[in-house]
N, C-alpha and C positions, 0 to 999 in steps of 0.2 A: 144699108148704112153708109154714109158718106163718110169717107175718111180723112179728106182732107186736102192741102199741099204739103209737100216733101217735108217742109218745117215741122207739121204737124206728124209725118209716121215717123221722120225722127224721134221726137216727142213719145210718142208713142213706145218705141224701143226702150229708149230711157226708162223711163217708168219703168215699164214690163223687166227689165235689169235692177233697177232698184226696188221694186217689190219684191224677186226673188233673192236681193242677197238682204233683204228685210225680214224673210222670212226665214232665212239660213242661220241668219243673226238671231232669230227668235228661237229657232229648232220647228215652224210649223211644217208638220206631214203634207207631202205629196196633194194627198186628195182635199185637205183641207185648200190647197193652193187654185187648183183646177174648179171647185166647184167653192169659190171665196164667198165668205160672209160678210154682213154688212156691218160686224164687227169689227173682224178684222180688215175692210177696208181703211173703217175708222180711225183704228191703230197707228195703220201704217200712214194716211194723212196725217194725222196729229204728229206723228214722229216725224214729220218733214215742216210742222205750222210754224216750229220756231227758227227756224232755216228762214231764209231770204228768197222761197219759192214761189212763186207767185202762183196765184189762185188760178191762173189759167192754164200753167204747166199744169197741176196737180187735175184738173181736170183730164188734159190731154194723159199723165198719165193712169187715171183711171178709165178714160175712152178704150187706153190700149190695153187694158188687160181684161177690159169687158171684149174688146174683139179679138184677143187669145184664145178669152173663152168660147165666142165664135167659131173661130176658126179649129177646134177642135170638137167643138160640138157639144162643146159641155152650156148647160144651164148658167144664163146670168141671172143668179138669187138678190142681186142688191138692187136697189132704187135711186135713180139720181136727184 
């Protein structure tokens, strides 16, 4: 998997930060985070679509927390 320029794993971190205090804010468990549904990725984009973030961050931070779950070994269940 190609990750990118420095722009992009920043981007990347981001995201991965804001999904989890997304999820903190929500109460979702642990495992539900590590092995993410394509529900609740949905969720969590929708709750950033009326924000001023543009559709390419939100991308970048979904790249990064599909190679979280890379880099942990966990199964990416969602479809881009």
């Amino acid at each position: 998997m190609l990750l990118g320029n420095q722009n992009s794993l920043s981007n990347y971190a981001d995201g991965l930060l804001c999904f989890t205090q997304f999820c903190d804010d929500f109460n979702v468990c642990k495992p539900a985070r590590m092995l993410v549904s394509e529900a609740l990725l949905c969720l969590f984009v929708s709750s950033h679509g009326a924000s001023h973030i543009s559709h390419g961050t939100l991308t970048n931070w979904i790249t990064g927390i599909e190679v979280w779950h890379s880099m942990n070994g966990a199964p990416w269940l969602s479809k881009k």
